[in-house]
C-alpha positions in Angstrom: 0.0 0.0 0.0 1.3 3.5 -1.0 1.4 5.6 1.9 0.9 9.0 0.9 1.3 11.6 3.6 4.9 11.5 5.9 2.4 10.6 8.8 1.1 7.1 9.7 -2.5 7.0 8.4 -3.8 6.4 12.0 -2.3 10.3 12.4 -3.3 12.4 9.2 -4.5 15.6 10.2 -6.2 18.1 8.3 -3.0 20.0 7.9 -1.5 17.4 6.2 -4.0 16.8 3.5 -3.8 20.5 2.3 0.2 19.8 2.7 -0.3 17.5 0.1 -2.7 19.3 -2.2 -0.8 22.4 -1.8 2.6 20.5 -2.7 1.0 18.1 -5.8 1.6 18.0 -9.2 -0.5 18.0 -12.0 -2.2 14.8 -12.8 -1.9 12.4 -9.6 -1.1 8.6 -10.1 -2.3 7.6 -6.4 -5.0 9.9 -5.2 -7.9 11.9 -7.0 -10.0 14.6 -5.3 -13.5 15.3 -5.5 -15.1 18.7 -4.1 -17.8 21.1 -4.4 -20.6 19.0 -4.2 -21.5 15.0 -3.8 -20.1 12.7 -6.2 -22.6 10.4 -7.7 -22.2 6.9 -6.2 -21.1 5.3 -10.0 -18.4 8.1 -10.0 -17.4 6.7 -6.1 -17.6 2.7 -7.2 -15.4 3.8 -10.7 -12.6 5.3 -8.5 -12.4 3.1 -5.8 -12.2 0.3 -8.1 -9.7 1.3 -10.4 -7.3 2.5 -6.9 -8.5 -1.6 -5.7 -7.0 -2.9 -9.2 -3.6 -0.9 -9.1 -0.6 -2.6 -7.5 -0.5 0.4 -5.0 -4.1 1.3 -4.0 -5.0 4.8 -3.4 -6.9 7.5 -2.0 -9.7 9.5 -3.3 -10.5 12.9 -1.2 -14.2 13.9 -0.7 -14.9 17.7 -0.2 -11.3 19.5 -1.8 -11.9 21.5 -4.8 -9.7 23.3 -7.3 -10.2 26.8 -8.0 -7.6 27.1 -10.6 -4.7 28.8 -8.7 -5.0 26.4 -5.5 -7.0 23.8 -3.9 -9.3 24.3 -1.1 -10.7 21.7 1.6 -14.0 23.1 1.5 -16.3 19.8 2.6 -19.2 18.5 1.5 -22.4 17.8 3.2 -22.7 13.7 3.1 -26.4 11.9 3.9 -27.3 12.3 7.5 -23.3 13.9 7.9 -21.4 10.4 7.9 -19.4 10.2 5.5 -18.1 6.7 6.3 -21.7 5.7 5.4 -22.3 6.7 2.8 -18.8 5.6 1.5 -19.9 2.1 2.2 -23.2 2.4 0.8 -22.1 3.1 -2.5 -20.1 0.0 -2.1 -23.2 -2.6 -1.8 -24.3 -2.4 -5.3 -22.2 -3.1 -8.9 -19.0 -3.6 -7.5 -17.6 -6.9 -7.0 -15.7 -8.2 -5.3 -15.8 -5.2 -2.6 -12.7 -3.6 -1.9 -11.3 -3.0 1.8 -11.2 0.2 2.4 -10.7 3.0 5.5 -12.0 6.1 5.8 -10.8 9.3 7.9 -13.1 12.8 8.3 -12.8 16.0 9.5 -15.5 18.6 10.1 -15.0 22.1 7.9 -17.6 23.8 9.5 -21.7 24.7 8.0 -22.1 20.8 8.4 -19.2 20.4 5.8 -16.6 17.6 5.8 -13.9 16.5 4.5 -13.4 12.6 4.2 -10.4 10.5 2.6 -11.3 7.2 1.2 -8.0 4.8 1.9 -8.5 2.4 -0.6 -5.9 -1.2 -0.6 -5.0 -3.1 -3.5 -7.5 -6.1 -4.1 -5.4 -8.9 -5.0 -8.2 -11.3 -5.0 -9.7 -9.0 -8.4 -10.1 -7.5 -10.3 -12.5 -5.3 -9.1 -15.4 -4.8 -11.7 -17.7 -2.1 -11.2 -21.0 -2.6 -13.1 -19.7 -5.0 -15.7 -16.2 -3.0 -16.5 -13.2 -3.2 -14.9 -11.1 0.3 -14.7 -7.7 1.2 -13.9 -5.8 4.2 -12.8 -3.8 6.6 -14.9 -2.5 9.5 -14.2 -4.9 12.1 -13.2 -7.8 9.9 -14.9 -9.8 6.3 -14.7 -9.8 4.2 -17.7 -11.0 1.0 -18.6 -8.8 -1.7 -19.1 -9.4 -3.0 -22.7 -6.0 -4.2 -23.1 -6.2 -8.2 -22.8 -2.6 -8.7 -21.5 -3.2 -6.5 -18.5 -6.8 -7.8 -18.1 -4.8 -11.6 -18.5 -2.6 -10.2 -15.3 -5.2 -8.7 -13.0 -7.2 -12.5 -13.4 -3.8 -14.0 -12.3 -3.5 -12.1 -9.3 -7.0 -12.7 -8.4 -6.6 -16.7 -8.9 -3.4 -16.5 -6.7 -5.1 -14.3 -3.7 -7.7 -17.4 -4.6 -5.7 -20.1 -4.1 -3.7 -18.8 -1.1 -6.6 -18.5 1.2 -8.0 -21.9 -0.1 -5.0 -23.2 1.8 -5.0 -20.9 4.6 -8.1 -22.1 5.3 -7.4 -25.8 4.4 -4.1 -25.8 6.6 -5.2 -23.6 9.7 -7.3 -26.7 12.0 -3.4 -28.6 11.9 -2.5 -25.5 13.3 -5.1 -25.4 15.5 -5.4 -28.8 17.6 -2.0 -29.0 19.1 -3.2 -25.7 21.0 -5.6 -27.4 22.5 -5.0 -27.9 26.3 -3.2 -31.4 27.7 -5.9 -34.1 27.9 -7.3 -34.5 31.3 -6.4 -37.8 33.8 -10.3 -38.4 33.5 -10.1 -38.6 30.1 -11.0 -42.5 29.5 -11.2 -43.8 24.9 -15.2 -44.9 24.4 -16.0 -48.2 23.3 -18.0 -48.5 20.5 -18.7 -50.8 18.3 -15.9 -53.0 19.5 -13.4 -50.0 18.8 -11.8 -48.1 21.5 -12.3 -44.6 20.4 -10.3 -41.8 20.6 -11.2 -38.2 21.6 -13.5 -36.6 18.7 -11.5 -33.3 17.3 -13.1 -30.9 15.2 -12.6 -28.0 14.0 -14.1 -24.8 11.9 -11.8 -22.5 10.1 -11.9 -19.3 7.9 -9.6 -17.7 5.9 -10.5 -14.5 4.4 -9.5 -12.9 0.6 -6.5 -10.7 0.7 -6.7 -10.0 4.4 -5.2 -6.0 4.9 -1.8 -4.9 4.5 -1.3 -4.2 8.4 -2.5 -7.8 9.5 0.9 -7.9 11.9 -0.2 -5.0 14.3 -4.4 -5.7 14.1 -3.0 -9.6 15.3 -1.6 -8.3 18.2 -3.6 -5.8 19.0 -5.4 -5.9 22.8 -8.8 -5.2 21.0 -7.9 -8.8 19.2 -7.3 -10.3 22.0 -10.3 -9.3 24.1 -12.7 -10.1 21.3 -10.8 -13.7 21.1 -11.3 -14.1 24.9 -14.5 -13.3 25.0 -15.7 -15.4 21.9 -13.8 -18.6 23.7 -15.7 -17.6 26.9 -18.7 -17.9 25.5 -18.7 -20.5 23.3 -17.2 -22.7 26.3 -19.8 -21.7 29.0 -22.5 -23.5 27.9 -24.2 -22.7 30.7 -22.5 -24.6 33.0 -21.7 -23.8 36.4 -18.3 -25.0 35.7 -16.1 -22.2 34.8 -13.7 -23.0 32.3 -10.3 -22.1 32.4 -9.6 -18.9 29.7 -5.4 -19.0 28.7 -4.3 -16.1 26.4 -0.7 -16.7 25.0 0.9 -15.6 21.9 3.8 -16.4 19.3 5.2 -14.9 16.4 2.9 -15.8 13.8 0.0 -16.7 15.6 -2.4 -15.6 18.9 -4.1 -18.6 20.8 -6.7 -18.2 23.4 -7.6 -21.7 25.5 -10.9 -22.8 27.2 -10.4 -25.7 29.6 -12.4 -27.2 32.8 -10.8 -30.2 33.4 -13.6 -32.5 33.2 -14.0 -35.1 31.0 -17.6 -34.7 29.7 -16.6 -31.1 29.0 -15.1 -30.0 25.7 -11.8 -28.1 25.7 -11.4 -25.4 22.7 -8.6 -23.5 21.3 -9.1 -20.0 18.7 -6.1 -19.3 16.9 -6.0 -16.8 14.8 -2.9 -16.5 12.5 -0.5 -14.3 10.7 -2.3 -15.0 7.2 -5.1 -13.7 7.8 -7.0 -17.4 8.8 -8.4 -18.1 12.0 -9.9 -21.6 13.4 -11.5 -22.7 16.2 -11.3 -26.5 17.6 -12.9 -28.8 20.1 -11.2 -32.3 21.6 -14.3 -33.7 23.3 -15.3 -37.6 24.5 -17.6 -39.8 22.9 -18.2 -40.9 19.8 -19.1 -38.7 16.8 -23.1 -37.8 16.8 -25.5 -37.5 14.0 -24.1 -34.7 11.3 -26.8 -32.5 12.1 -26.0 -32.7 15.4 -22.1 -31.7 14.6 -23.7 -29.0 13.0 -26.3 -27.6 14.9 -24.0 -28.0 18.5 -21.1 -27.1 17.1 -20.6 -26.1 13.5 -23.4 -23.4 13.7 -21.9 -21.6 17.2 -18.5 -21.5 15.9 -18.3 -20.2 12.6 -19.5 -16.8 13.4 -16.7 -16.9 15.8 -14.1 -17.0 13.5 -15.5 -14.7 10.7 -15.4 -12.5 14.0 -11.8 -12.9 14.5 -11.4 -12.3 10.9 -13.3 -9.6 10.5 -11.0 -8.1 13.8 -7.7 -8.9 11.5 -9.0 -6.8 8.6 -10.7 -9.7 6.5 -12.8 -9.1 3.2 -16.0 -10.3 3.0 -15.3 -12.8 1.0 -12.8 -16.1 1.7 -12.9 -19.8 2.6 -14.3 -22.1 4.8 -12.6 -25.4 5.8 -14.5 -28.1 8.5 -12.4 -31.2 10.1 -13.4 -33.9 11.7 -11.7 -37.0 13.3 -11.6 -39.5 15.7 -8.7 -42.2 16.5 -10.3 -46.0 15.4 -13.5 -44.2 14.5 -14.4 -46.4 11.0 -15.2 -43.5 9.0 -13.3 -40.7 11.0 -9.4 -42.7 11.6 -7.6 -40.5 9.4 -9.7 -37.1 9.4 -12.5 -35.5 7.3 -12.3 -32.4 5.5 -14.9 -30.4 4.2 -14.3 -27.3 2.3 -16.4 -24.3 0.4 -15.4 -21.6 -1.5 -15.4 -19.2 -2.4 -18.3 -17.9 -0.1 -19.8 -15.1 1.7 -18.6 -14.9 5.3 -21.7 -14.4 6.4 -22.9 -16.5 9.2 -26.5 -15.6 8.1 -25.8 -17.5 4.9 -23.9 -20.6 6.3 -25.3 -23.6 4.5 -25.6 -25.5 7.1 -27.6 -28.4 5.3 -25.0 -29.1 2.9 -22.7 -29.3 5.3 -24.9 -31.6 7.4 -25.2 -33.7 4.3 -21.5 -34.1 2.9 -20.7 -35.4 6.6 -23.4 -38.0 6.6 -22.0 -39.0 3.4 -18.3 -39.1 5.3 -19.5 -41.5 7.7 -21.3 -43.7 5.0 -24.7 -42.4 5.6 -26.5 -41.9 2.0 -28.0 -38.6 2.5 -28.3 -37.4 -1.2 -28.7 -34.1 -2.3 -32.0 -32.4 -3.2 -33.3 -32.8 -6.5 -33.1 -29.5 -9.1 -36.7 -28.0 -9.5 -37.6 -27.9 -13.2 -40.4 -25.3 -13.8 -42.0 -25.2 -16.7 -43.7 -22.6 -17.5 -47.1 -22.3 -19.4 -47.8 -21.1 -22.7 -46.5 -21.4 -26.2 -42.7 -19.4 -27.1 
């Protein structure tokens, strides 16, 4: 990301925006600046993502105009004065996939502001806003008709692909040996002749092109509380028993524990980690229930966890979802199951928790077939 002013972003004061304008050349590469009144949202959505599909992002300044001899942060009066709003609401319709973005305002007075749109490189792109993709130039937005450099934009966008597929894919291994040292109570469960091992699964969630600053928003203390929390809750269960809550930390990764030292109690580790993928596990006793039960007592409760904590580490909206199951001598379950989606909306609202439910019946030899496709056919002659 090209950082424009000599300031950290988290410190750009006004003063330093009309250092820049007052200091600019003709034509920028990196920024663009809008003023005088309200930009129409398809002049927002263009700009944005043309900054999203350059290697260096930008910045696009709301509420600075040009008066020919020098440039003036005069503001603009947003919807219901919130500019970060209304930044976002242009954002929801013909633009896809949805750029990350940050946005920093500053009151001008007469219900005026002035707002800078931060806007990162998308590498899971490119970015098309209704149907075209653009690019930045400078001092103008173009569309890319060139097929070479529409053929390179579609290769970053497969690689940001194909790198949070394996996040995702790789983050429960890196979850369960976080989870806390078995118990002395723990006892294997017979079943079906077969001493069975402890049941481990796990839910993880790796986002698309997670933000540039994913080091410092790891180890932030607003990670960790929302970590602790989410662990505390999930681990409750309304028990009387209260589980034992251990934060620690390593260089790539933050862990957070939930233990009670009981045997009919699940333990649970949340990682989240350096790349932007979080997962969250369980090691409990007894042999694996019904898939809809996996699902409904576990699957369902954790995965809005984890699009949480990767929502707190700067995710898009958009990434991969990865569920493991496995139990030592388990027939179906010895050597692990994986199930995978993506790409998909990280969304807990839209988990599709039926497939899910399904493909693990199918893992543990139960044929539970998919739903038949509805053909309508409509009435009338062509």
């Amino acid at each position: 990301m090209y950082e424009l002013f000599d300031v950290p972003w988290e410190s750009v004061a006004l003063n330093d925006v009309q250092a820049l304008l007052d200091e600019s050349e003709p034509e920028p590469l990196v920024w663009e600046a809008k003023g005088q009144k309200l930009p129409k949202p398809d002049e927002v959505r263009r700009q944005i993502g043309a900054f999203a599909n350059s290697s260096e992002g930008g910045y696009l300044i709301l509420g600075a105009s040009d008066d020919g001899d020098c440039w003036k942060l005069d503001g603009i009066r947003f919807p219901d004065g919130e500019p970060p709003r209304f930044v976002s609401s242009c954002l929801q319709h013909n633009i896809r996939p949805r750029p990350i973005f940050d946005v920093r305002t500053w009151s001008v007075g007469d219900d005026a502001e002035v707002a800078i749109v931060r806007v990162y490189p998308l590498e899971a792109g490119p970015c098309i806003v209704g149907g075209t993709v653009h690019e930045r130039v400078p001092g103008a937005v173009l569309r890319v008709t060139d097929p070479t450099r529409l053929a390179d934009l579609i290769a970053r966008g497969r690689r940001a692909h194909l790198n949070a597929s394996q996040a995702a894919s790789e983050a429960p291994g890196e979850c369960f040996p976080e989870l806390p040292e078995p118990s002395a109570e723990t006892v294997e469960i017979k079943h079906d002749d077969r001493q069975l091992g402890p049941l481990y699964l796990s839910v993880a969630v790796a986002s698309l092109a997670p933000t540039p600053d994913i080091g410092s928003r790891l180890f932030r203390e607003s990670t960790r509380e929302c970590m602790t929390d989410l662990v505390q809750r999930l681990s409750a269960d309304g028990s009387p028993i209260h589980p034992t809550i251990t934060p620690s930390v390593r260089q790539d990764r933050r862990v957070v524990t939930a233990s009670t030292l009981q045997a009919h109690r699940p333990d649970w580790a949340l990682v989240a980690l350096w790349n932007g993928a979080a997962a969250i596990s369980i090691r409990a006793n007894g042999a694996a229930p019904s898939a809809n039960l996996l699902v409904s007592e576990f699957i369902v409760p954790a995965y809005p966890a984890v699009v949480a904590v990767v929502n707190a580490l700067g995710g898009s909206d958009t990434g991969y979802l990865q569920v493991f199951v496995q139990q030592a001598n388990h027939p179906a379950l010895d050597d692990g199951v994986a199930i995978g989606r993506g790409p998909v909306a990280l969304d807990p609202e839209r988990l599709d928790r039926e497939s899910l439910a399904r493909e693990i019946s199918r893992s543990l030899g139960i044929d539970d077939p998919e739903p038949e496709a509805r053909l309508e056919i409509k009435a009338g002659g062509a």
